[in-house]
PALUMKE-20039 format. One line per field, with one value per residue (C-alpha): residue number from 1; x negated, y negated, z negated; chain; residue in three letters. Coordinates in pm, whole numbers, plus 50000, padded with zeros to 5 digits. Layout:
k NUM	...
east X	...
north Y	...
up Z	...
c A	...
r ALA	...
//
This chain:
k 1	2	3	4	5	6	7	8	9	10	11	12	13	14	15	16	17	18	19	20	21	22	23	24	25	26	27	28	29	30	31	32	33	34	35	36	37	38	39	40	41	42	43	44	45	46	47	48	49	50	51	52	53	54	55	56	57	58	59	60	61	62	63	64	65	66	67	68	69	70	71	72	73	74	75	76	77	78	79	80	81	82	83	84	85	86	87	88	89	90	91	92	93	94	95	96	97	98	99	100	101	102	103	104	105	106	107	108	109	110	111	112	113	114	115	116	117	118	119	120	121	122	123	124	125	126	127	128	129	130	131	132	133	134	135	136	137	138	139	140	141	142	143	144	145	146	147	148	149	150	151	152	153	154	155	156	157	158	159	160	161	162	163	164	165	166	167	168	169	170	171	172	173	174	175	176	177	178	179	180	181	182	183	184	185	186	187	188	189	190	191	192	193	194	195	196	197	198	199	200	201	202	203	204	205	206	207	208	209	210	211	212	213	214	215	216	217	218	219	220	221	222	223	224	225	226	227	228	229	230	231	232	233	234	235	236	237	238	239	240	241	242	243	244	245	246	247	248	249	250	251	252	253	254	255	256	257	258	259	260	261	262	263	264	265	266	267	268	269	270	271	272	273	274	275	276	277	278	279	280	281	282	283	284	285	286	287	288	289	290	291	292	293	294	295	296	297	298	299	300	301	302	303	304	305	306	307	308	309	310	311	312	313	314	315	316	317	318	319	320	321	322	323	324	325	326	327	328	329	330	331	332	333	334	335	336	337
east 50000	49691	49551	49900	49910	49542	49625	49903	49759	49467	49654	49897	49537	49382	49723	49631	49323	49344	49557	49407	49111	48746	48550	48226	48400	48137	48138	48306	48599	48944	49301	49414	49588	49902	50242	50145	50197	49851	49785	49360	49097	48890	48608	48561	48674	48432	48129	47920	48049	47914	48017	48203	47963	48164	48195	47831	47764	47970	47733	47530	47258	46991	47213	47184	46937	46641	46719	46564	46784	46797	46590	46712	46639	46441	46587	46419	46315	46650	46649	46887	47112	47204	47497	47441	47066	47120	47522	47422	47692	47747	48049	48211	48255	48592	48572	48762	49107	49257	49314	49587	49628	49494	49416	49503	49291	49215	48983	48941	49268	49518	49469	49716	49747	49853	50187	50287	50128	50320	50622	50490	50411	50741	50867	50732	50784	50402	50171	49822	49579	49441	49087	49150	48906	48976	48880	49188	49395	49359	49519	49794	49906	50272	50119	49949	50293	50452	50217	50260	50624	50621	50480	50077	49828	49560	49248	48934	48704	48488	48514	48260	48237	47855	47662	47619	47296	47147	47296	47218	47365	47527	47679	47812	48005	48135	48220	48464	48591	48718	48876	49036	49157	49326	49532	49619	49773	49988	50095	50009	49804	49445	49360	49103	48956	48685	48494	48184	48141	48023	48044	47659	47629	47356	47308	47263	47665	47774	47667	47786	48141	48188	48113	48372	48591	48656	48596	48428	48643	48423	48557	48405	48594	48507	48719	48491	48769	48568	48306	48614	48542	48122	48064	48180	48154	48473	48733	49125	49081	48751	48891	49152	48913	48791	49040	49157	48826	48890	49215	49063	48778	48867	49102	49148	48970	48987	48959	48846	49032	49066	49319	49123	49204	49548	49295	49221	49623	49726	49547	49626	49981	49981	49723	49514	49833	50085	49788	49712	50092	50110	49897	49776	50034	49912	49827	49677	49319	49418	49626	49350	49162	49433	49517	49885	50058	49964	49638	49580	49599	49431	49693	49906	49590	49674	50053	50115	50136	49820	49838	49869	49503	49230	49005	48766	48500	48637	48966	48817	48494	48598	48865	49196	49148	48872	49136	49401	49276	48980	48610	48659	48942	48758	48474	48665	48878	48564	48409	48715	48797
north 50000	49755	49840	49767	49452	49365	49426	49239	48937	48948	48968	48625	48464	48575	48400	48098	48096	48131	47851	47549	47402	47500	47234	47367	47389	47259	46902	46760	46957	46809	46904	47010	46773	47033	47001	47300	47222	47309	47348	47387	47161	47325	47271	47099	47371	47561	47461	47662	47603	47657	47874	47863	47950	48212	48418	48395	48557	48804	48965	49220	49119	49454	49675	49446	49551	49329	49291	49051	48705	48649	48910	49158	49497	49686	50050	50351	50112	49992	50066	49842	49965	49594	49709	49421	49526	49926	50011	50144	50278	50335	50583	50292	50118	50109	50124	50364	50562	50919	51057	50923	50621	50232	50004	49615	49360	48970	48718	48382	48283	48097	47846	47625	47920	48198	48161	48356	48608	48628	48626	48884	49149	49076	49140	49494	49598	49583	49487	49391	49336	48950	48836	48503	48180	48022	47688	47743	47893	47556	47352	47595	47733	47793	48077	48254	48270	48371	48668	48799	48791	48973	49250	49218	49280	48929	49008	48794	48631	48406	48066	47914	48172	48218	48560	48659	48827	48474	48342	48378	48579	48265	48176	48491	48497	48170	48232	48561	48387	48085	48223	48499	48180	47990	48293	48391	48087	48079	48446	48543	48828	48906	49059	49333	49402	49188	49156	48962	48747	48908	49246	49098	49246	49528	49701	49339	49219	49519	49536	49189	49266	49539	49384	49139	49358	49375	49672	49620	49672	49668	49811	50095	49865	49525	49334	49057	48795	48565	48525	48425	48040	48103	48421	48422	48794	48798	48773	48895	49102	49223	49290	49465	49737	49753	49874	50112	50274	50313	50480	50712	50770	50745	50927	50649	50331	49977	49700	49350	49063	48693	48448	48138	48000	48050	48226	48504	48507	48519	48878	49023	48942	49031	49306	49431	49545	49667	49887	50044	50051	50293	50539	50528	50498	50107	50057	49860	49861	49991	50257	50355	50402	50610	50296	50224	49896	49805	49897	49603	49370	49389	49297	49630	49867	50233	50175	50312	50689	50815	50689	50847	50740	50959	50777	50569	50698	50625	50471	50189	50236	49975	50120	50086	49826	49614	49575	49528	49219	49126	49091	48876	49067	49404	49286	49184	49483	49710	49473	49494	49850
up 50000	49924	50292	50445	50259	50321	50734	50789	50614	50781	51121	50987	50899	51293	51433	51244	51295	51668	51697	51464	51658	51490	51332	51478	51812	52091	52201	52485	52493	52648	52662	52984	53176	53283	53190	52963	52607	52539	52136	52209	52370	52659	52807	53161	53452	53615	53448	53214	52845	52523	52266	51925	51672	51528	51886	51892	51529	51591	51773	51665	51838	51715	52001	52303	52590	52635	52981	53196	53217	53637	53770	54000	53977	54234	54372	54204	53900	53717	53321	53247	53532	53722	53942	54196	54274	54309	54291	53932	53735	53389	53235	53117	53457	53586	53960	54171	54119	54172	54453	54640	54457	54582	54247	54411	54302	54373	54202	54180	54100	54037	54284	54527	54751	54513	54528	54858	54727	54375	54607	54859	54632	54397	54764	54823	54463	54391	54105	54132	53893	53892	53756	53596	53618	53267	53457	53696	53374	53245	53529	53631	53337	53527	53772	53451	53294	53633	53752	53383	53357	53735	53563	53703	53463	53350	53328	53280	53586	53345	53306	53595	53817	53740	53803	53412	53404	53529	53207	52818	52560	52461	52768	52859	52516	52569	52968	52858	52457	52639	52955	52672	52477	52745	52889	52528	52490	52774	52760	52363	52417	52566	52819	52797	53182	53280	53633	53633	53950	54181	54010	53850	53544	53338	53013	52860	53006	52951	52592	52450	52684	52492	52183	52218	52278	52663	52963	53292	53583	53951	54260	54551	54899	54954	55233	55221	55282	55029	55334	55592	55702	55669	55799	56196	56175	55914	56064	55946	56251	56126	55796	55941	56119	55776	55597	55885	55778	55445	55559	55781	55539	55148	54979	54725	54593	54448	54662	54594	54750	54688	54629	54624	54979	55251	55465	55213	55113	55432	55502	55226	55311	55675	55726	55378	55156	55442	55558	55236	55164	55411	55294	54963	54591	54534	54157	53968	53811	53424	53586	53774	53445	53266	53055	52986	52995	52676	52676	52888	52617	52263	52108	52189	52294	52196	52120	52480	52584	52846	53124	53496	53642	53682	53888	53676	53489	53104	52920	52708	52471	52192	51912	51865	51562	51713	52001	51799	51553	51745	51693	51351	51191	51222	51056	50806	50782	50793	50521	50297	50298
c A	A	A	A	A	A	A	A	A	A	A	A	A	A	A	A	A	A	A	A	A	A	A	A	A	A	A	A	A	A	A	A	A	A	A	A	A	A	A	A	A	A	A	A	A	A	A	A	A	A	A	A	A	A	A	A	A	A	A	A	A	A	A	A	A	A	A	A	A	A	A	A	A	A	A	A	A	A	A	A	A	A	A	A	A	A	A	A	A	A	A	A	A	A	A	A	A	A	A	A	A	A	A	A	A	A	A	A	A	A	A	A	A	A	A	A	A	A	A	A	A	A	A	A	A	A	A	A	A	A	A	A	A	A	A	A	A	A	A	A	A	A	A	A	A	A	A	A	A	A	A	A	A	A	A	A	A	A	A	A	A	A	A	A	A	A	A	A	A	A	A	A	A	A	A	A	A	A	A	A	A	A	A	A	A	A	A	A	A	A	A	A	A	A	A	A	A	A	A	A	A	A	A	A	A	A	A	A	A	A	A	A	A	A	A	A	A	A	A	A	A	A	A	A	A	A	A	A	A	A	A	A	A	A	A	A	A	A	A	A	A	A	A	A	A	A	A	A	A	A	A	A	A	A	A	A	A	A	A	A	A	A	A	A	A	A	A	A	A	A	A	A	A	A	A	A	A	A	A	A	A	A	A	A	A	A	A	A	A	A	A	A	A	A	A	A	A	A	A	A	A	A	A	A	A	A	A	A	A	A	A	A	A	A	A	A	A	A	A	A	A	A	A	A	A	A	A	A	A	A	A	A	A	A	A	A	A
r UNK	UNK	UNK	UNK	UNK	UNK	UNK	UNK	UNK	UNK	UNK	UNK	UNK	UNK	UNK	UNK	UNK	UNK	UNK	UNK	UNK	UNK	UNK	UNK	UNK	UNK	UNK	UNK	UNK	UNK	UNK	UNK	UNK	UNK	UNK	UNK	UNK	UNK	UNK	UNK	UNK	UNK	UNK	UNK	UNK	UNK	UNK	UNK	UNK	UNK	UNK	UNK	UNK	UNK	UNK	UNK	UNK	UNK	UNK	UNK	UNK	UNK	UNK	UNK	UNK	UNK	UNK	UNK	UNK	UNK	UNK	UNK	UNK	UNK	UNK	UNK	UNK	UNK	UNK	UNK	UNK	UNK	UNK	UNK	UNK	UNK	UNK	UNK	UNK	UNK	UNK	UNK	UNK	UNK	UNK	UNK	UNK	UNK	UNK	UNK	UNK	UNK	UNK	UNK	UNK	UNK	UNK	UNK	UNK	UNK	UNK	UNK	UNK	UNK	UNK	UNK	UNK	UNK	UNK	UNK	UNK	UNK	UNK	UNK	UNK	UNK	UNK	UNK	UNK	UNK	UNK	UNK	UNK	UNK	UNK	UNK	UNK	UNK	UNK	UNK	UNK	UNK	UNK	UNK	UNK	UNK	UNK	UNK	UNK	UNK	UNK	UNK	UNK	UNK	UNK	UNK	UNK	UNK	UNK	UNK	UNK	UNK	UNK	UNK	UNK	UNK	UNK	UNK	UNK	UNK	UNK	UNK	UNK	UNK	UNK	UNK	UNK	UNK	UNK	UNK	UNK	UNK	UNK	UNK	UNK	UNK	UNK	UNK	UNK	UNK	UNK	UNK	UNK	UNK	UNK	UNK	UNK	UNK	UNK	UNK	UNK	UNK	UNK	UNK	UNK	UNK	UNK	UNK	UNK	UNK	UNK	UNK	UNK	UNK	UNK	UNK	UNK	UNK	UNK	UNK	UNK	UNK	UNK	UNK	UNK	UNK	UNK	UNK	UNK	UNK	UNK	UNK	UNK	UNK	UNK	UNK	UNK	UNK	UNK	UNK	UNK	UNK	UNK	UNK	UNK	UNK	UNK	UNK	UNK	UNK	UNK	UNK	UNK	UNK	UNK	UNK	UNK	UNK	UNK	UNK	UNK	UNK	UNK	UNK	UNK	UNK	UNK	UNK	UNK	UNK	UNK	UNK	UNK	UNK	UNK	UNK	UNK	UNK	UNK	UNK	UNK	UNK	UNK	UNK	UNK	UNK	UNK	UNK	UNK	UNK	UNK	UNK	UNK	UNK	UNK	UNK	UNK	UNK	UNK	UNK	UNK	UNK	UNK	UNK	UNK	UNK	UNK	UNK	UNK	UNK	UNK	UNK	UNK	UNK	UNK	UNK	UNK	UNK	UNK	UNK	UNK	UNK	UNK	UNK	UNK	UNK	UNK	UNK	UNK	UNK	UNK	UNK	UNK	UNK	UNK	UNK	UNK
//
């Protein structure tokens, strides 16, 4: 009865705490501008912040890998397995699904253009998972709410859009907290999935993502719609050859598409997603891991039954509780009891 008592409140003292600005919150924060009744200052979109001291020392800092900050690896010689440099893969990776089944993904959003695509997929039925921003969280708040009350699963894209092993242990914390913050507090719960820019990330991201409480999701099929408008070579109909590969050739995946610009909307709309509608069972990224709905969000991790995905090489590492309450309430909890 004293441990009930103790947990729920310590869970009443998290809520408050999560909501009452810090007074050793960085300088130079702001309130968003958005109609959003924001109750937290943020910092300034798409640049690198800093951290909140107590994100940083919750770290335990002995079990991080001293990999090197900015240097890629080099094939054949890659202990700290940099996924960017070599395609190395650790269990804990999230990256492809069961056979049969097609995990939808896009990054970069929300932006101007996302909105035919909310109403596409609501359309056909579908849910994709999206890979959040927190700089574009902050100014459209409204499409945060929207995608999650269609059903898609939030999940994090950092806050600048900066490769993370070029960045410190500091800023890495500080890129995921903040972008975890802002979509908490439009949708009350955060997420747990988390793809680095670029997929860039080694033992050392993986480590302090993990710490906080988060899983890596990647992907194995790349449409490369982000290069459309540089690259003359991508083209939607070069993208659409693409994919007819991967439906000749792969008996299931995760792709990685965009929702940044119309361009990268507009083929997903007209040629990516009615082509892999037609062969594969379209997904989304958690159900290609075997997590459930409410796995998705730490809030409600492991209150769900198992999921139906097979595909991915592990569920999620953290436990239930350090889900559940977060990175400061199971210290605490651990501490207590």
């Amino acid at each position: 009865m004293r441990k009930s008592t103790f947990l729920i409140a310590l869970l009443a003292l998290e809520q408050v705490y999560a909501q009452t600005p810090t007074a050793g919150a960085p300088a130079g924060l702001q309130t968003p501008t958005s109609n959003f009744e924001w109750k937290e200052a943020y910092p300034v979109p798409i640049q690198v912040p800093s951290p909140k001291p107590e994100w940083v020392q919750s770290l335990n800092n002995a079990t991080i890998p001293q990999a090197p900050v900015g240097q890629p690896a080099v094939p054949g010689t890659d202990p700290y397995c940099h996924w960017t440099s070599t395609q190395c893969k650790r269990p804990s990776d999230i990256y492809t699904c069961e056979q049969g089944h097609w995990g939808l993904s896009f990054d970069d959003g929300p932006t101007v253009a996302s909105p035919p695509l909310y109403d596409f997929l609501k359309s056909q039925n579908l849910k994709a998972t999206f890979f959040l921003i927190g700089g574009n969280v902050i100014q459209y708040p409204e499409m945060v709410k929207r995608m999650h009350e269609d059903g898609h699963e939030i999940a994090i894209h950092t806050w600048s859009h900066t490769q993370l092993t070029t960045q410190t242990n500091e800023q890495i914390v500080a890129e995921l907290k903040w972008t975890e913050q802002a979509i908490k507090e439009i949708i009350g719960v955060s997420p747990v999935l988390v793809r680095p820019p670029q997929g860039d990330m080694d033992d050392r991201v993986r480590n302090i993502t993990q710490q906080l409480g988060f899983n890596i999701a990647i992907w194995d099929h790349d449409t490369f719609d982000w290069e459309i408008g540089t690259n003359p070579l991508i083209t939607p109909q070069s993208i659409e050859q693409t994919v007819r590969g991967w439906i000749n050739n792969s008996s299931s995946g995760i792709s990685l598409e965009h929702d940044r610009v119309n361009e990268t909307v507009n083929v997903a709309i007209n040629t990516v997603v009615p082509l892999l509608k037609s062969k594969y069972e379209m997904t989304t990224v958690a159900a290609c891991a075997n997590m459930t709905a409410e796995d998705v969000y730490k809030e409600t991790a492991g209150q769900g039954s198992a999921g139906s995905g097979e595909g991915a090489a592990t569920s999620l590492n953290p436990t239930t509780l350090f889900m559940a309450f977060g990175t400061v309430a199971a210290a605490l909890i651990s501490h207590a009891l």
